[in-house]
Every structure is written in C-alpha cells, then in structure tokens.
C-alpha positions as CSV (number, residue, x, y, z in Angstrom):
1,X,0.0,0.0,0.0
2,X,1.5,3.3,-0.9
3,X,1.6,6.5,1.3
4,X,-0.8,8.6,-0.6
5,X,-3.5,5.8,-0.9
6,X,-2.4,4.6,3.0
7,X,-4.6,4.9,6.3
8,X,-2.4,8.2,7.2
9,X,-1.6,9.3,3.5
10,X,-1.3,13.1,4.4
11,X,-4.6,13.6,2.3
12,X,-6.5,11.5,4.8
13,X,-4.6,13.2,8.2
14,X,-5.1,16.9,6.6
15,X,-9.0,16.9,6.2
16,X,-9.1,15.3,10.1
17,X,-7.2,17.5,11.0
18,X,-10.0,20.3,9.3
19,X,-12.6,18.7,10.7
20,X,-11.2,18.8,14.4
21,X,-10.7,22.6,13.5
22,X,-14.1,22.7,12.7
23,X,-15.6,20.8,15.3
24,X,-13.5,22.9,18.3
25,X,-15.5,26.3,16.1
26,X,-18.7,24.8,15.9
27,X,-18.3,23.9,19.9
28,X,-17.6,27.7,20.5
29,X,-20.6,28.7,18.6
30,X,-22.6,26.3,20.4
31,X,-21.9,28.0,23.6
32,X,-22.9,31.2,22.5
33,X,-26.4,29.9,20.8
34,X,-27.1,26.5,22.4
35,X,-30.6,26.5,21.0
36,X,-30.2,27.2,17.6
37,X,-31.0,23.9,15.9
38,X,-29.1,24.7,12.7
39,X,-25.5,25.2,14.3
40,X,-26.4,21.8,16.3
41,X,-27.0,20.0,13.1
42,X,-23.8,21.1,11.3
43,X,-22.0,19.9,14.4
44,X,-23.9,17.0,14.8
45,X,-22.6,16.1,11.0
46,X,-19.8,17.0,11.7
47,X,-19.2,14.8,14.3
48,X,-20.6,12.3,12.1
49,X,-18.4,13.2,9.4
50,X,-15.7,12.6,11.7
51,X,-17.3,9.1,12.9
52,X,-17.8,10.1,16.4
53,X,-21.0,8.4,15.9
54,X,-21.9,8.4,19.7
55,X,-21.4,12.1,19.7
56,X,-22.9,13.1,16.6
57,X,-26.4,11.2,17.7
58,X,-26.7,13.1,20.8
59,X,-26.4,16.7,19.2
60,X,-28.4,15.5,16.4
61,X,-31.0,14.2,19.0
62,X,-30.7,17.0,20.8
63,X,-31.3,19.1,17.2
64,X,-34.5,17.3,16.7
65,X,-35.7,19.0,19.9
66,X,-35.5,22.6,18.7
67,X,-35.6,21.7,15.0
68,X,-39.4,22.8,13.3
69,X,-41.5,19.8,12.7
70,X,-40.4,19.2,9.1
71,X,-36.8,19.5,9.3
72,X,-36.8,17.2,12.3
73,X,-38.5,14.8,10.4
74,X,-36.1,14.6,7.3
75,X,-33.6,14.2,10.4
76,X,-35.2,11.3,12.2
77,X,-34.6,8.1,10.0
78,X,-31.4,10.0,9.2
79,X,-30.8,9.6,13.3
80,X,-32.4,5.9,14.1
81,X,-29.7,5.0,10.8
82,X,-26.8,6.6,12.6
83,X,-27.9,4.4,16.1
84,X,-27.1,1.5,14.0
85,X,-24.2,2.5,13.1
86,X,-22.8,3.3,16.9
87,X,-24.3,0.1,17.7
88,X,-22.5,-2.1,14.8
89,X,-19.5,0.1,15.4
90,X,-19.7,-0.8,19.5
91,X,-20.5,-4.3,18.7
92,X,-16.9,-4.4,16.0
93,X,-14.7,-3.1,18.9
94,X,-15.9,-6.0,21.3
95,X,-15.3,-8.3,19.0
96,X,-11.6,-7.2,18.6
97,X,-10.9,-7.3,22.2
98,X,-9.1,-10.2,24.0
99,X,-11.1,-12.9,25.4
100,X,-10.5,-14.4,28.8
101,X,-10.4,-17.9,28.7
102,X,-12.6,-19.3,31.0
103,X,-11.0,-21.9,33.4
C-alpha cells in the first residue's frame, strides 16, 4: 500500500485535522447559541463526518428537539440509521478485544 493511498496518506490526516478545526468552532458557537438547531445539526454532522458516531447522535437528538416539525423529520430516519451505526461500530470493537479464557 503506498503512502498517498495509505490509512495516514497526508490527504487522509489533513481533512481530520480540518474537521477537528471545525468541530473545536462549531463547539464555540454552540456556547454562544445552544438553541439554535441549525449550528447543532452542522455539528452533529460534523461529528458524524468525523465518525464520532456516539457524539454526533446526541447533538443530532438534541437538534430534533428545537428543529421545526419538518426539518426534524427529514432528520429522524437519518438519526435511528446513525444508532445503527454506533451500535454495529460498538458491537466491532468487542469483538476485537481479548477474550479471557474461562478456566
């Protein structure tokens, strides 16, 4: 596998490293408008951008709340698929970890 096409090709390590950026701004803003349900959503996608799936369905959860009826529900199935996700994602890390052997 060669650098460029690798898990940290510099491509791959510079848009992370934007979307931490972007994350750490979106977390400022939040503080100054915690109810505005557009600002949550970007962060929630970005979050889930970043696969920080745990994180990204609570502030889009949280979004839903003060979202108007019809953007919340364009957001719902979009939210139930993203539980899946965490859930598959939380089920893959068990499956990687060490088993104790039982006596």
């Amino acid at each position: 596998m060669s650098l460029e096409k690798g898990f940290f090709s510099p491509y791959r390590v510079f848009n992370l490293w934007l979307c931490r950026l972007a994350i750490m701004a979106s977390e400022k803003l939040l503080i100054l408008q915690p109810h505005n349900w557009a600002l949550r959503r970007d962060h929630g996608m970005l979050l889930y951008y970043s696969r920080d799936y745990g994180e990204a369905v609570q502030e889009l959860s949280i979004c839903m709340a003060f979202a108007p009826v019809e953007e919340a529900e364009v957001l719902e199935p979009f939210v139930e698929k993203l539980h899946l996700l965490r859930l598959e994602s939380s089920w893959k890390s068990l499956e990687h970890t060490d088993r104790m052997a039982v006596p």
